[in-house]
N, C-alpha and C positions, 0 to 999 in steps of 0.2 A: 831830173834829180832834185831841184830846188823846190819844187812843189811836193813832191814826197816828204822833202823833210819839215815844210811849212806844215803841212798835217802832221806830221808827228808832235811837233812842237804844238799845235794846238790842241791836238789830242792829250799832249802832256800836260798843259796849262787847262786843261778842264779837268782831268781825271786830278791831277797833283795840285792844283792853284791851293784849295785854301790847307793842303798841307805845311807847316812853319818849319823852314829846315833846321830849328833847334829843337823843335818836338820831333824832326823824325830822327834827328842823331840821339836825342837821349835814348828815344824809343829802342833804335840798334846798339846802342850801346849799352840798356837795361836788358837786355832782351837774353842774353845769356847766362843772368845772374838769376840762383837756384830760386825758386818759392819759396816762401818761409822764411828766407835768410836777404842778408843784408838790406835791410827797411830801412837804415837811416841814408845810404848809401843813395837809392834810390829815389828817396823824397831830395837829394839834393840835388839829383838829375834832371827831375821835373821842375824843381826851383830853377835850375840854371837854365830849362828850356823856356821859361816864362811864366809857368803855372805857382799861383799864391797860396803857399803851403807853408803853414807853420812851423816854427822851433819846435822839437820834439815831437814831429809828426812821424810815426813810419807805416811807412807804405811794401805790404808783404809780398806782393805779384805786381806784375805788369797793368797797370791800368787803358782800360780799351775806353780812348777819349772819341767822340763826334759831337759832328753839330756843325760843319761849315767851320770858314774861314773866322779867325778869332775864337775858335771855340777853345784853346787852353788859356785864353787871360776869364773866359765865362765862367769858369769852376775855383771855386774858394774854398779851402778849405784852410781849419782854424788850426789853435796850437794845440801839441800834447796828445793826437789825434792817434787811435790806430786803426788803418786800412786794409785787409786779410785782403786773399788773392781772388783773383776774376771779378773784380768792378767791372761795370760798364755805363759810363759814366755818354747822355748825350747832352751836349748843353748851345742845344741852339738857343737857350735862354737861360739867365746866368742860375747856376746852382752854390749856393752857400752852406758848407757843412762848418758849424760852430767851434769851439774849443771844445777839447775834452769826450769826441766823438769816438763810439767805437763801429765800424762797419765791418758786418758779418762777410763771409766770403759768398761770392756768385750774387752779387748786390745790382740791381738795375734800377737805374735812376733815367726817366725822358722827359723830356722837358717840352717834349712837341704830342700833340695832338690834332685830326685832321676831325674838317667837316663833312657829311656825307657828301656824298660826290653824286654824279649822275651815276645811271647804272650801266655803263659801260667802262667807269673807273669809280669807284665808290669812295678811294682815299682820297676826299675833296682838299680842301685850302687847309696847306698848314696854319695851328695854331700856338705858337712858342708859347709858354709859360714858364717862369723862374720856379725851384725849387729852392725851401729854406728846412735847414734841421738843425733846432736848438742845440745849445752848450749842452754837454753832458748826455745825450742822447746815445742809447746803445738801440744796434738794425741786428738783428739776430741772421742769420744765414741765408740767402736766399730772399729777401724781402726785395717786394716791388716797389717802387715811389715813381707816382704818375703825374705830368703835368700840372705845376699850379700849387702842390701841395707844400703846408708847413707842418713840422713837427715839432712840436713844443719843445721845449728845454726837458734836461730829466726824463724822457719818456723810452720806456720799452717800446720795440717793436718787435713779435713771436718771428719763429723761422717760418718762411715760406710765406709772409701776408700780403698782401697786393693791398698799398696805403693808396684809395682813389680820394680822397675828402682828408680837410685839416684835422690835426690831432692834438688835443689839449695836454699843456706841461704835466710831467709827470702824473703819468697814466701807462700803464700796462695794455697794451693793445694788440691783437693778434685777429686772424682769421681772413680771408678771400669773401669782401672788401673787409681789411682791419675796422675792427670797432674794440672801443674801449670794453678792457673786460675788470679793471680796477683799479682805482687811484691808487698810487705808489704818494699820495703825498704826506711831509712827514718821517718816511721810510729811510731810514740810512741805510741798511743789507736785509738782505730776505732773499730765499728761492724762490726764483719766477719758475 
């Protein structure tokens, strides 16, 4: 009997180790509050689990954190922030979203990228990289941010763009891989 539950318990401390049991009680405890409603509520749940979020941040859906053990002190985000629903946030290397940020819903942000592998596993040696997204930066719905990448302060990014390379402040950028499609600098309102 003692050796059954010695596996267990190991099997739990690998499958559970780098889960934080303050990020999984927020998690259970955000987990029944509607989409779209109560965001301020909710960013104070991920503050109390340990996650660095902002005064006047809110957060609309549940956010889907990874990245290993320490991965909610890895993700920063600034003040004044809004977070629409379905992030997925992986931050085996630290991601920093700015003041002032607005993220689209169904937003993927990774922070790991692998080397070719042999050809009998091809996803060779991870490779972490931080992501950074300046102050003021609006992510339109659906956009990708891949390994490594910064997004300038001020800058659009289109719905659905896959950002693989940095993106200069205030610029309008969209498409599968984003490229600047127009300087917004200057600009105080205008339809993108």
């Amino acid at each position: 009997m003692t050796n059954a539950i010695d596996k267990w318990r190991e099997l739990w401390r690998e499958e559970c180790g780098p889960v934080s049991p303050r990020w999984g009680l927020a998690s259970l405890l955000e987990a029944p509050l509607p989409a779209g409603a109560m965001g301020r509520l909710r960013s104070r749940l991920y503050r109390w689990a340990g996650m660095k979020i902002g005064r006047g941040t809110v957060v609309l859906g549940p956010i889907r954190l990874r990245g290993g053990a320490g991965r909610v002190g890895r993700l920063t985000v600034g003040r004044d922030c809004f977070l629409n629903d379905g992030l997925y946030f992986d931050a085996a290397a630290p991601i920093r979203v700015g003041d002032g940020v607005s993220l689209g819903m169904d937003g993927l942000f990774t922070t790991v990228g692998h080397a070719v592998g042999a050809p009998g596993f091809r996803a060779g040696e991870r490779s972490p990289r931080p992501i950074t997204i300046g102050d003021g930066a609006w992510l339109a719905a659906r956009v990708t941010v891949l390994p490594g990448v910064t997004i300038g302060p001020g800058t659009i990014v289109g719905a659905g763009a896959v950002v693989t390379r940095d993106l200069p402040a205030h610029v309008f950028a969209a498409g599968v891989p984003a490229k600047t499609v127009r300087s917004l600098e200057g600009e105080q309102s205008d339809e993108v």
